[in-house]
PyMOL Python script that loads the backbone (N, CA, C, O; Angstrom):
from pymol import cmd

cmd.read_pdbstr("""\
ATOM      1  N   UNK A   1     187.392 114.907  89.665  1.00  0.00           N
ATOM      2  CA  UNK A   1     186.905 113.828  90.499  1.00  0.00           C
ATOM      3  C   UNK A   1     186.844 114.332  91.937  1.00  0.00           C
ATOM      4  O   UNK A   1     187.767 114.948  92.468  1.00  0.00           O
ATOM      5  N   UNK A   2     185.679 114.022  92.534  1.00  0.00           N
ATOM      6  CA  UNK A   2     185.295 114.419  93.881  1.00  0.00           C
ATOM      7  C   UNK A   2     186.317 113.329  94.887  1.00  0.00           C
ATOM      8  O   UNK A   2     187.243 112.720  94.352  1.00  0.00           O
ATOM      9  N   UNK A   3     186.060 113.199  96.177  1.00  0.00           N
ATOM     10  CA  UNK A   3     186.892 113.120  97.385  1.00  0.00           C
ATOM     11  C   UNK A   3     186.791 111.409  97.079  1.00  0.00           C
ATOM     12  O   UNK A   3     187.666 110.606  97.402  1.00  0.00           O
ATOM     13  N   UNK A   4     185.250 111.007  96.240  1.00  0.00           N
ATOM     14  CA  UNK A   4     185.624 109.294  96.082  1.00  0.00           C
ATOM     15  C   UNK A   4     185.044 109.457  94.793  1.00  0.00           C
ATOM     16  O   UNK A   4     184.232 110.302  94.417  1.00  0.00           O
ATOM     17  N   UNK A   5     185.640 108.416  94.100  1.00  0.00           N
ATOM     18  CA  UNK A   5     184.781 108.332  92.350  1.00  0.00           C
ATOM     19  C   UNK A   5     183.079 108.200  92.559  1.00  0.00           C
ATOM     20  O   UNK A   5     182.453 107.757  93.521  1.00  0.00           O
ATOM     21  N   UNK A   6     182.742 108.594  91.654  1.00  0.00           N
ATOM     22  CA  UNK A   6     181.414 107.685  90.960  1.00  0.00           C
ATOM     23  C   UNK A   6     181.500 106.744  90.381  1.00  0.00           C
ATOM     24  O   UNK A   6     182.554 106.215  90.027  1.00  0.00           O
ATOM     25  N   UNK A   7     180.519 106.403  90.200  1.00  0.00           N
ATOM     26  CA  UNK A   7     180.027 104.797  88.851  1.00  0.00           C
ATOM     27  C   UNK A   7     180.642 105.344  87.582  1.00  0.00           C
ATOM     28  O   UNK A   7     181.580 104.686  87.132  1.00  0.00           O
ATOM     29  N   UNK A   8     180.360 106.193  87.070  1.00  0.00           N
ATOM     30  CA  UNK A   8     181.142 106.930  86.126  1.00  0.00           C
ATOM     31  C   UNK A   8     182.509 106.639  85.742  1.00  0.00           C
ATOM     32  O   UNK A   8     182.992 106.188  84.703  1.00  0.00           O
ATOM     33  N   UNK A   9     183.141 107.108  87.133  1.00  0.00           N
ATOM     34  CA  UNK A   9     184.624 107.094  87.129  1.00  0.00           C
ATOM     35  C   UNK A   9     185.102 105.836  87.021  1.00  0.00           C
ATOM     36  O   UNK A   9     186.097 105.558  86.351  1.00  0.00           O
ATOM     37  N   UNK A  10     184.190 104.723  87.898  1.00  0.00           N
ATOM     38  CA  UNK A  10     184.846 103.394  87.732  1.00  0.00           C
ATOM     39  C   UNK A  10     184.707 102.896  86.887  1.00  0.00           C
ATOM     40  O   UNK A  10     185.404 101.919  86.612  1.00  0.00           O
ATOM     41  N   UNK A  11     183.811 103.311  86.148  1.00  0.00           N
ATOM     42  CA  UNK A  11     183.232 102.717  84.507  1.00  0.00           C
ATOM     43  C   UNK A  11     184.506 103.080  83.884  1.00  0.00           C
ATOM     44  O   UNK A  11     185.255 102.122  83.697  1.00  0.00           O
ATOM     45  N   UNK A  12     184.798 103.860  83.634  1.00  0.00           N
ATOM     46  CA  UNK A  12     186.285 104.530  82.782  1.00  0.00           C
ATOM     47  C   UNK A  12     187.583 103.884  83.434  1.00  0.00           C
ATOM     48  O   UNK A  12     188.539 103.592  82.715  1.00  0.00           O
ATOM     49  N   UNK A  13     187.599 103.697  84.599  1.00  0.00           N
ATOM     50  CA  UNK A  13     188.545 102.571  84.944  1.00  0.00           C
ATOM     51  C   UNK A  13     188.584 101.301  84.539  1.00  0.00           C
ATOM     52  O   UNK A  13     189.562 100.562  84.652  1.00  0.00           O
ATOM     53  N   UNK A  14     187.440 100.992  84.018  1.00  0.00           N
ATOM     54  CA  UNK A  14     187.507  99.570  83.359  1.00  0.00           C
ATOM     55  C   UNK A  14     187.534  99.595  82.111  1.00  0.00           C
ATOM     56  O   UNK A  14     187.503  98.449  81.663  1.00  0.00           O
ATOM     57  N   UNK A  15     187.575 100.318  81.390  1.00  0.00           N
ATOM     58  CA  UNK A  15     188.009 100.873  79.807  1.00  0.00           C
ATOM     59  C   UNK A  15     187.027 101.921  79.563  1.00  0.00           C
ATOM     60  O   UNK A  15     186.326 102.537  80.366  1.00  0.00           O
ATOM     61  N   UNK A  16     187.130 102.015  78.078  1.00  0.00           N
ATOM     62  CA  UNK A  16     186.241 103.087  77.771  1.00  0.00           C
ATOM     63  C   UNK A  16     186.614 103.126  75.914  1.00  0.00           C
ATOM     64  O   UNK A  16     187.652 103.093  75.253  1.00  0.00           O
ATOM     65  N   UNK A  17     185.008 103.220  75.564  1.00  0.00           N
ATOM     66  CA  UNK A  17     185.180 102.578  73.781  1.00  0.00           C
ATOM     67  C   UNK A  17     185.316 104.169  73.275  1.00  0.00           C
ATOM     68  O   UNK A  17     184.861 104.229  72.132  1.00  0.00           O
ATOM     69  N   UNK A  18     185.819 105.573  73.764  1.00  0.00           N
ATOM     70  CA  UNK A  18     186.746 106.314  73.456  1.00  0.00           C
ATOM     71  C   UNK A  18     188.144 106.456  73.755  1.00  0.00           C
ATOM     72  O   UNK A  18     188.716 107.543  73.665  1.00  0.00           O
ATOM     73  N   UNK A  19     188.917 105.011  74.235  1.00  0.00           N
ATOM     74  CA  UNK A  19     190.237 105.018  74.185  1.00  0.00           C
ATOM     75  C   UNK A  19     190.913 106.156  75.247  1.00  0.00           C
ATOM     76  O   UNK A  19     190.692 105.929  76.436  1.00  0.00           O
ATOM     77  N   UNK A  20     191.740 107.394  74.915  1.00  0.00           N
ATOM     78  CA  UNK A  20     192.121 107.954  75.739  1.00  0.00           C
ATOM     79  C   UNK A  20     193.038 107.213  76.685  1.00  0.00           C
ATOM     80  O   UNK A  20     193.627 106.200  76.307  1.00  0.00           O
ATOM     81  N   UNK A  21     193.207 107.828  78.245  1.00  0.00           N
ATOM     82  CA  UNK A  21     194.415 107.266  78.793  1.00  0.00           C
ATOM     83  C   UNK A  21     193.463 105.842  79.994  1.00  0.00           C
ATOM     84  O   UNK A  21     194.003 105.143  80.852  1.00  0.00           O
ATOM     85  N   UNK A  22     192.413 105.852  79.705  1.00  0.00           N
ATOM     86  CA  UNK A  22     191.499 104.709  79.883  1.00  0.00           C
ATOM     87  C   UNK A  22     192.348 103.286  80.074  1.00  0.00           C
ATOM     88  O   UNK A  22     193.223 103.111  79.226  1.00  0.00           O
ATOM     89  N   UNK A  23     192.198 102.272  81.066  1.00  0.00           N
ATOM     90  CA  UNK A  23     192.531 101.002  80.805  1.00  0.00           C
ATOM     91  C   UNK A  23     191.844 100.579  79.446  1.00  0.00           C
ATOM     92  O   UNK A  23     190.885 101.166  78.943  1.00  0.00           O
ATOM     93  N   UNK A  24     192.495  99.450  78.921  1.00  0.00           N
ATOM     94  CA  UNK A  24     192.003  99.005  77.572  1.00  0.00           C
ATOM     95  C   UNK A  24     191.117  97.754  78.270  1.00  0.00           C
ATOM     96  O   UNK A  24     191.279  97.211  79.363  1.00  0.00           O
ATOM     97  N   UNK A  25     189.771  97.421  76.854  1.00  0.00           N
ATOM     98  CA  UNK A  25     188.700  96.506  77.495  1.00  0.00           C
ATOM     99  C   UNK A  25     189.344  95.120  77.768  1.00  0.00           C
ATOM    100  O   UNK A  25     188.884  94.290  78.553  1.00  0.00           O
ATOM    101  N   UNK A  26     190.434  94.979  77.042  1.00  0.00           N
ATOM    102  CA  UNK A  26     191.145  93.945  77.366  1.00  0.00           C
ATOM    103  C   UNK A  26     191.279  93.660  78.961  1.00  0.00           C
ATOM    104  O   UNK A  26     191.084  92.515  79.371  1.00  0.00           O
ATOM    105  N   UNK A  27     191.498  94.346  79.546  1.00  0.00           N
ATOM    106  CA  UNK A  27     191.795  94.609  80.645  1.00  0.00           C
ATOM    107  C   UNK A  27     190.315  94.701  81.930  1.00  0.00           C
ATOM    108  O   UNK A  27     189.380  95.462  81.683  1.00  0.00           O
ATOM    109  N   UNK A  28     190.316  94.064  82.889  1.00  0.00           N
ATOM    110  CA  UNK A  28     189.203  93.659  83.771  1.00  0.00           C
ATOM    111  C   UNK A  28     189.514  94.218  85.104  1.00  0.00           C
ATOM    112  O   UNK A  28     190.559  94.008  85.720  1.00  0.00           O
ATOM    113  N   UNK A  29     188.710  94.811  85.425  1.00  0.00           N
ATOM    114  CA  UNK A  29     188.599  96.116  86.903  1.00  0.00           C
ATOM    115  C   UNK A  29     188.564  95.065  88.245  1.00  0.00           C
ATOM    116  O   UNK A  29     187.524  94.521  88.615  1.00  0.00           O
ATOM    117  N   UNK A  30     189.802  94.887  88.866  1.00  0.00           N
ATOM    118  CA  UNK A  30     189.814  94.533  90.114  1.00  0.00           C
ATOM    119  C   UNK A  30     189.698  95.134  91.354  1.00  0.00           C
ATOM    120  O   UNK A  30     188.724  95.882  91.279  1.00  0.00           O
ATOM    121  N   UNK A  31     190.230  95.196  92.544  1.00  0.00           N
ATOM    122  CA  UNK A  31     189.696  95.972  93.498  1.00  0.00           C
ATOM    123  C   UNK A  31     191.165  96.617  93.965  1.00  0.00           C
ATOM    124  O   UNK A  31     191.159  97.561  94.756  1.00  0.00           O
ATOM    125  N   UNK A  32     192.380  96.099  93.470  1.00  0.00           N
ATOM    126  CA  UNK A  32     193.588  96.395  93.165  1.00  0.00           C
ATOM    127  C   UNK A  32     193.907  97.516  92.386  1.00  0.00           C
ATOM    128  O   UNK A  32     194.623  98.482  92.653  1.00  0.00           O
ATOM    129  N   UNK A  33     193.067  97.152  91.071  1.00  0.00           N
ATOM    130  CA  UNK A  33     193.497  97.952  89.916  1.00  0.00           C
ATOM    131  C   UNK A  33     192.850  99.352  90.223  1.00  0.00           C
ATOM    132  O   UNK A  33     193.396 100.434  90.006  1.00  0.00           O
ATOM    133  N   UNK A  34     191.421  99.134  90.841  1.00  0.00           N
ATOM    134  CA  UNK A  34     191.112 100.701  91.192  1.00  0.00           C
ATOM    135  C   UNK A  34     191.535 101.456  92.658  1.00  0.00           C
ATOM    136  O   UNK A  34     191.260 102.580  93.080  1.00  0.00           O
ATOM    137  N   UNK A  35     192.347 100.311  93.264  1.00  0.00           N
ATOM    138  CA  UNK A  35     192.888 101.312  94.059  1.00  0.00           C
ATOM    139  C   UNK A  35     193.908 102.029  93.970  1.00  0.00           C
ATOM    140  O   UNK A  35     194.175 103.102  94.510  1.00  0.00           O
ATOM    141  N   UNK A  36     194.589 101.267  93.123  1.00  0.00           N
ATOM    142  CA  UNK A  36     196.160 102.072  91.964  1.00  0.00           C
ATOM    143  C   UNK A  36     195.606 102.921  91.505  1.00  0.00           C
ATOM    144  O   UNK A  36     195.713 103.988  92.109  1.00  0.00           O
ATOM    145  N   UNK A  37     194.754 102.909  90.248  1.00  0.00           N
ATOM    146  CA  UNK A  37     194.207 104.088  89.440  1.00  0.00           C
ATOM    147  C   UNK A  37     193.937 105.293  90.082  1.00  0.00           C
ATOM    148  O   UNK A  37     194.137 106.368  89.517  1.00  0.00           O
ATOM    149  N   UNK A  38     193.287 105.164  91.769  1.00  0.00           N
ATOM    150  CA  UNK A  38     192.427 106.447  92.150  1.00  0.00           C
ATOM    151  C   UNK A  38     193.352 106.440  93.333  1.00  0.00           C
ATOM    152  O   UNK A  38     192.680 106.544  94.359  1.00  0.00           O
ATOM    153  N   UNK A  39     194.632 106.357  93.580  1.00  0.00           N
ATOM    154  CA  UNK A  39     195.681 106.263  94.612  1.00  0.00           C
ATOM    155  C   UNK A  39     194.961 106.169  96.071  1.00  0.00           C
ATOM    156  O   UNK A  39     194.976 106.959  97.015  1.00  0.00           O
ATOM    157  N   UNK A  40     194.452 105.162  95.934  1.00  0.00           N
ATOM    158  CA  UNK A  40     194.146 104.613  97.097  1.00  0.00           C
ATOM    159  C   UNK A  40     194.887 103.703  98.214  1.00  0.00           C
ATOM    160  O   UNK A  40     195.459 102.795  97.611  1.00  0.00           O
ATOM    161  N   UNK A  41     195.051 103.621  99.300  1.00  0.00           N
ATOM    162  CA  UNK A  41     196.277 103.028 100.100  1.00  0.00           C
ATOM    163  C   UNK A  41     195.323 101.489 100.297  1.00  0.00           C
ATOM    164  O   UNK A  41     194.132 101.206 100.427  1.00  0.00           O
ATOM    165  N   UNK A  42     196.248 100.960 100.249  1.00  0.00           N
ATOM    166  CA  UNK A  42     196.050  99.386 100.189  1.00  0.00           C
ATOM    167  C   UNK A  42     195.360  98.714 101.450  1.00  0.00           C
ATOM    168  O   UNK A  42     194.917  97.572 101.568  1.00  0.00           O
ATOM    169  N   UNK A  43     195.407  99.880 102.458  1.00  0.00           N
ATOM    170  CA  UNK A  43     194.412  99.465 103.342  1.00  0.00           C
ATOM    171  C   UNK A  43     193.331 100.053 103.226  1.00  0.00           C
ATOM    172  O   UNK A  43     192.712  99.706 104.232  1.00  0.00           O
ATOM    173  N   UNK A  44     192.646 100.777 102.601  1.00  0.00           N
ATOM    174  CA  UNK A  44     191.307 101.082 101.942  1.00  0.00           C
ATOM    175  C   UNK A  44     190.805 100.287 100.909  1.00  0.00           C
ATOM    176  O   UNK A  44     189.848 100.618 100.209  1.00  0.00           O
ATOM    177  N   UNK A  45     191.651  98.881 100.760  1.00  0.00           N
ATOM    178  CA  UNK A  45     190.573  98.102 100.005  1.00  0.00           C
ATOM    179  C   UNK A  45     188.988  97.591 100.435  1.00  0.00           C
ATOM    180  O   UNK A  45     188.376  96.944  99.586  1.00  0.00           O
ATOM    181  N   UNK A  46     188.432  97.832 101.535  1.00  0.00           N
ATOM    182  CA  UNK A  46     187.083  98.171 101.768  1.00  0.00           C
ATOM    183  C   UNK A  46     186.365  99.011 101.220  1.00  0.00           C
ATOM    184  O   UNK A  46     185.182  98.781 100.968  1.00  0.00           O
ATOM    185  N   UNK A  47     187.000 100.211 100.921  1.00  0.00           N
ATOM    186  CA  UNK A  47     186.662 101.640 100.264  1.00  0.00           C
ATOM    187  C   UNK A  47     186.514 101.078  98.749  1.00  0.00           C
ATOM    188  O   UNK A  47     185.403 101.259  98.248  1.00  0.00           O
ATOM    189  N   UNK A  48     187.295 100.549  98.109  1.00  0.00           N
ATOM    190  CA  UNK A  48     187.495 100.212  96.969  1.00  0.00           C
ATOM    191  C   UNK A  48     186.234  98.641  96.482  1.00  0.00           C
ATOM    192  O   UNK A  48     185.495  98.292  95.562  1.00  0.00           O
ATOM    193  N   UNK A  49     186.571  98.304  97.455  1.00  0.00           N
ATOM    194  CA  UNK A  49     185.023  97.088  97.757  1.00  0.00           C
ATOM    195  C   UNK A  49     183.894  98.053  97.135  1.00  0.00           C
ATOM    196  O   UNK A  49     183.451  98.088  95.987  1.00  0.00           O
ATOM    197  N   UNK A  50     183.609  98.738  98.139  1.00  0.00           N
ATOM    198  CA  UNK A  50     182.216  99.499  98.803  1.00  0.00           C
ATOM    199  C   UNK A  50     182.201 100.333  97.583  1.00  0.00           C
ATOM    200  O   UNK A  50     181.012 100.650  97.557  1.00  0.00           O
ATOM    201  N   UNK A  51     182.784 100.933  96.485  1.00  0.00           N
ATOM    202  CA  UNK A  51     182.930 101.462  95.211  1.00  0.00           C
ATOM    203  C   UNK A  51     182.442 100.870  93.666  1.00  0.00           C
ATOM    204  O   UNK A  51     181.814 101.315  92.705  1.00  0.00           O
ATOM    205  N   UNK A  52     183.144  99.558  94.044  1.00  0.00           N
ATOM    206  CA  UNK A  52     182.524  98.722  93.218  1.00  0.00           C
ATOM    207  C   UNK A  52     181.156  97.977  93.127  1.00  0.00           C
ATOM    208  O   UNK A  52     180.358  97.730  92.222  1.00  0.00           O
ATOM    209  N   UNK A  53     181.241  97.720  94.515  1.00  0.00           N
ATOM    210  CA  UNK A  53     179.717  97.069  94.674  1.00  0.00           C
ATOM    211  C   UNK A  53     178.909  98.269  94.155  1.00  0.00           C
ATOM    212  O   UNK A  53     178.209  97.956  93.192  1.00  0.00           O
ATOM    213  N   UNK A  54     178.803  99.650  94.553  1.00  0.00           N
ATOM    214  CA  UNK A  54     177.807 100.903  94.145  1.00  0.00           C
ATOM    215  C   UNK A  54     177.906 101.126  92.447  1.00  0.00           C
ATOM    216  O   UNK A  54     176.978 101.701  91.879  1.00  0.00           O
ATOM    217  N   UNK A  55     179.080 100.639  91.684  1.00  0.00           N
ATOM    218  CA  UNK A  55     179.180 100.834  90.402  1.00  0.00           C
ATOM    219  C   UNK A  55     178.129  99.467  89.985  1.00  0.00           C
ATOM    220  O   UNK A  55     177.267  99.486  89.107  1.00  0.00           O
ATOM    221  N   UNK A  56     178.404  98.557  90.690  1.00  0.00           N
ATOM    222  CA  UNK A  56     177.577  97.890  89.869  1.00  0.00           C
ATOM    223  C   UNK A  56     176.269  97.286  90.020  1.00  0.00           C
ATOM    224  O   UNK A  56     175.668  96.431  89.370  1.00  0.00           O
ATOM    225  N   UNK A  57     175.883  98.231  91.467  1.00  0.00           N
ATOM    226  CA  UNK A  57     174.680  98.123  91.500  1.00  0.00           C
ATOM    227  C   UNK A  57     173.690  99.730  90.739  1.00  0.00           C
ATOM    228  O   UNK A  57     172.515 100.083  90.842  1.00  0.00           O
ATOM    229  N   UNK A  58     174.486 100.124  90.259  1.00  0.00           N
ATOM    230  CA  UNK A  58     173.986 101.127  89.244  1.00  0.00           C
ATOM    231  C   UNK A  58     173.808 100.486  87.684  1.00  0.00           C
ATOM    232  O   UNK A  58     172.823 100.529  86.947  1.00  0.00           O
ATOM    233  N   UNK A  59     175.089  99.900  87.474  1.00  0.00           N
ATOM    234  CA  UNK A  59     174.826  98.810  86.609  1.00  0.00           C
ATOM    235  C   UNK A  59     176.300  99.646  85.478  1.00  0.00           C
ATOM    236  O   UNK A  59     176.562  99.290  84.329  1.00  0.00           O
ATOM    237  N   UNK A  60     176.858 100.515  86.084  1.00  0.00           N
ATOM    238  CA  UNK A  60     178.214 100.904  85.065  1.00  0.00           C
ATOM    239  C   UNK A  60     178.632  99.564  85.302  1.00  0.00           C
ATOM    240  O   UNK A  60     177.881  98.892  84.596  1.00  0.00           O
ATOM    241  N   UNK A  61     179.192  99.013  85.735  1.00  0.00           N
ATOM    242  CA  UNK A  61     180.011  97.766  85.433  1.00  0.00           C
ATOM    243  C   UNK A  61     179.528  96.567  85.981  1.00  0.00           C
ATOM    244  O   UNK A  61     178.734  96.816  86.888  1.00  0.00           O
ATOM    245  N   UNK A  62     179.695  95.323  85.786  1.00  0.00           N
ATOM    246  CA  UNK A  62     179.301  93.893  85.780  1.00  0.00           C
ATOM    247  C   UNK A  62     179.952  93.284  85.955  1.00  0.00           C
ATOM    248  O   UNK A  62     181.045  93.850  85.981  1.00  0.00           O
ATOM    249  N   UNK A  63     180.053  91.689  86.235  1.00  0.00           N
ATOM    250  CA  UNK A  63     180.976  90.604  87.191  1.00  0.00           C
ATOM    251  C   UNK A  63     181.597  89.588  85.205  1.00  0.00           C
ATOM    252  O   UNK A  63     180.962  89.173  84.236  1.00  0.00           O
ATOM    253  N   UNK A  64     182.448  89.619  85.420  1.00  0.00           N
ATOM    254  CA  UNK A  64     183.139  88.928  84.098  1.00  0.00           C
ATOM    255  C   UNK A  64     182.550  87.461  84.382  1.00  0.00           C
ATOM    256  O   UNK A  64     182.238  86.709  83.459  1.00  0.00           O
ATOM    257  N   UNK A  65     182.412  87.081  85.879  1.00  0.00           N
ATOM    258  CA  UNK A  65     182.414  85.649  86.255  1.00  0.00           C
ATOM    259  C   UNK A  65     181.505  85.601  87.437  1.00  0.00           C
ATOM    260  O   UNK A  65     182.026  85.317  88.515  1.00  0.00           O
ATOM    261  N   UNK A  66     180.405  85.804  87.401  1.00  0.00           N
ATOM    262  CA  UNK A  66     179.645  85.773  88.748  1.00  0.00           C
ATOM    263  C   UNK A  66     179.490  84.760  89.697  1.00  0.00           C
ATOM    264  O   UNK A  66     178.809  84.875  90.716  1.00  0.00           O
ATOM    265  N   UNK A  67     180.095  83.810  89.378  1.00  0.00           N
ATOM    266  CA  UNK A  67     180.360  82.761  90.103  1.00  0.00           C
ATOM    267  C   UNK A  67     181.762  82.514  90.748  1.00  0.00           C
ATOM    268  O   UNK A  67     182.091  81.537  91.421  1.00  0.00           O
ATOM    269  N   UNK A  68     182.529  83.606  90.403  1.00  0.00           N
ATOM    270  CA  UNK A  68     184.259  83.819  91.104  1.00  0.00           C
ATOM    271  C   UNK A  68     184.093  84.097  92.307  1.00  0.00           C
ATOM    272  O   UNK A  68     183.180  84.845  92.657  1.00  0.00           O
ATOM    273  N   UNK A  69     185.013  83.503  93.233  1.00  0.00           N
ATOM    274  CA  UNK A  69     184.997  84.435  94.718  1.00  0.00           C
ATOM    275  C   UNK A  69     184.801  85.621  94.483  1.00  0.00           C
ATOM    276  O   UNK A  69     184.655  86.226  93.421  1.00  0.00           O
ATOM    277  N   UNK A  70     184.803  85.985  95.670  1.00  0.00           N
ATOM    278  CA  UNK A  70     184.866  87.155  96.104  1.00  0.00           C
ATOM    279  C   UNK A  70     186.160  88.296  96.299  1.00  0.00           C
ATOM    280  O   UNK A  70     185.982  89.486  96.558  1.00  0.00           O
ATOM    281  N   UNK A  71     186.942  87.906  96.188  1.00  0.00           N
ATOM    282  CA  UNK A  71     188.705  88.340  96.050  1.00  0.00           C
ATOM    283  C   UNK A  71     188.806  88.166  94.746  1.00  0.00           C
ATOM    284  O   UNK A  71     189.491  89.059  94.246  1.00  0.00           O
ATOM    285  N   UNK A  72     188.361  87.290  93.881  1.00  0.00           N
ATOM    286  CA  UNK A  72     188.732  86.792  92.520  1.00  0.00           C
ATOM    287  C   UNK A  72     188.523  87.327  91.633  1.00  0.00           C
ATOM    288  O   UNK A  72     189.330  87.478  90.716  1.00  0.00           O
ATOM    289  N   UNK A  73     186.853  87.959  91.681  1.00  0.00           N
ATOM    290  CA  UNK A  73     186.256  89.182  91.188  1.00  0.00           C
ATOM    291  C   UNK A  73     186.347  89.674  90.290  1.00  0.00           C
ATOM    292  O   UNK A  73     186.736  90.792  90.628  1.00  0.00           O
ATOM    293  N   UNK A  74     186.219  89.653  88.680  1.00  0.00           N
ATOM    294  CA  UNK A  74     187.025  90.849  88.075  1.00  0.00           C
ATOM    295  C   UNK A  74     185.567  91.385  87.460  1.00  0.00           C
ATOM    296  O   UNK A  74     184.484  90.806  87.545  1.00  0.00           O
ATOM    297  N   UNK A  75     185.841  92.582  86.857  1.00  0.00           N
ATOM    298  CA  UNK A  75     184.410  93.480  86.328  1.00  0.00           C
ATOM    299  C   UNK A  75     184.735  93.718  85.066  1.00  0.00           C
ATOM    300  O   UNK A  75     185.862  93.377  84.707  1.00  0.00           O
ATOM    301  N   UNK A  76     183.785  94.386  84.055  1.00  0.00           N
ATOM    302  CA  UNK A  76     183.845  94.984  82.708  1.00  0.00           C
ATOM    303  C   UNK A  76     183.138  96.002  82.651  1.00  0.00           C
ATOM    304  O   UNK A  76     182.134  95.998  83.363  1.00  0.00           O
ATOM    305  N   UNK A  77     183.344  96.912  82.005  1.00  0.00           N
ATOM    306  CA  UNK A  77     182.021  98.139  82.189  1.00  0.00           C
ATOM    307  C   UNK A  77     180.607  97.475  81.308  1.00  0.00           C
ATOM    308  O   UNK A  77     180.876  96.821  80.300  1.00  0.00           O
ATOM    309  N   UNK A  78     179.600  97.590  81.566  1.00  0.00           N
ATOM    310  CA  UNK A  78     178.517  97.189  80.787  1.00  0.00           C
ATOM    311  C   UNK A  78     178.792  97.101  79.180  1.00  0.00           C
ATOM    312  O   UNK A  78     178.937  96.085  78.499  1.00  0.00           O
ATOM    313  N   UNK A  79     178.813  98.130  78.878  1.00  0.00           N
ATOM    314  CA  UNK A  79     178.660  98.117  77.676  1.00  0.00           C
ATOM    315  C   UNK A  79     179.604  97.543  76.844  1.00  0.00           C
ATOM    316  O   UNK A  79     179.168  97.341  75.711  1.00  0.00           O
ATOM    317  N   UNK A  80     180.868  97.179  77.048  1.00  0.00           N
ATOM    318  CA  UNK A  80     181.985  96.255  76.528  1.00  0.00           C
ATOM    319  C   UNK A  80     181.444  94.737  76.294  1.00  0.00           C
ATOM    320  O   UNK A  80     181.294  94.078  75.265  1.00  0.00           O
ATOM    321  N   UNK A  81     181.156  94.382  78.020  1.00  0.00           N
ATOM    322  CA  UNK A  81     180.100  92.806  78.227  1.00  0.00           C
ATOM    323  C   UNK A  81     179.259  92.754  76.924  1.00  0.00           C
ATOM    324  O   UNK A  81     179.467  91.796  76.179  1.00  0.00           O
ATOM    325  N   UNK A  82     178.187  93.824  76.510  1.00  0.00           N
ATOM    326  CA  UNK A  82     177.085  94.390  75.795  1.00  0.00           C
ATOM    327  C   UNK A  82     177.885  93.673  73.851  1.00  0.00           C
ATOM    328  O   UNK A  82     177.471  92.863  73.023  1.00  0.00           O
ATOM    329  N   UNK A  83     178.896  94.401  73.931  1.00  0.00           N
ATOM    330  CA  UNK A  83     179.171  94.414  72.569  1.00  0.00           C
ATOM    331  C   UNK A  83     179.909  93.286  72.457  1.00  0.00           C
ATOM    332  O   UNK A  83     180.217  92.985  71.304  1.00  0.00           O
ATOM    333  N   UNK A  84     180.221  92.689  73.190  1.00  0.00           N
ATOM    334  CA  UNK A  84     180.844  90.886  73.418  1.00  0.00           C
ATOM    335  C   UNK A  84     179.579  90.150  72.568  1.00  0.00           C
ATOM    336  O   UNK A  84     179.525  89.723  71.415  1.00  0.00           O
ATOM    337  N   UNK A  85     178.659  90.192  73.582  1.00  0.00           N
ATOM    338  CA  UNK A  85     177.659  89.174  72.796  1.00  0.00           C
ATOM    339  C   UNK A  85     177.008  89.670  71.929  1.00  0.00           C
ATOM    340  O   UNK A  85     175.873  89.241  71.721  1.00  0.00           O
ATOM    341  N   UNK A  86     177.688  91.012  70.957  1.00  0.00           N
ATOM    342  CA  UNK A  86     176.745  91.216  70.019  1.00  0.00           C
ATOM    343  C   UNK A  86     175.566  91.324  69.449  1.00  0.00           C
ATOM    344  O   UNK A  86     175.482  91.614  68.256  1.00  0.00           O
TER     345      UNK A  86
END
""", "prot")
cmd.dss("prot")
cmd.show_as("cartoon", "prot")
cmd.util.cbc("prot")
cmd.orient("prot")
């Protein structure tokens, strides 16, 4: 991993349907959770903002609740959302 993730990377932070040491899909990508994961200091939650918004305007990951605040937020990687609605 380079100096900041990719869409990639945050995609795999929000699970990943090869398991590994991956969060499980159970589990929903906050702006918290990827700043733990990629040891980010808690005052770079802007950084961690500005990460997510680029993941999911690539389209690796998506809003669980697009109508949640903005702090409230939580994500899924696409393709999890994808195999939800079958």
């Amino acid at each position: 991993m380079g100096e900041h993730p990719d869409a990639g990377e945050i995609e795999a932070c929000a699970g990943s349907p090869a398991g590994g040491d991956e969060i499980p899909v159970d589990d929903v990508l906050q702006v918290d959770l990827l700043r733990e994961r990629f040891g980010l200091d808690e005052r770079n939650s802007a950084t961690a903002s500005r990460l997510i918004k680029e993941a999911v305007e690539e389209g690796a990951i998506v809003p669980v609740d697009e109508d949640a605040a903005r702090k409230l937020m939580k994500y899924m990687p696409r393709w999890a959302l994808e195999s939800e609605k079958g």
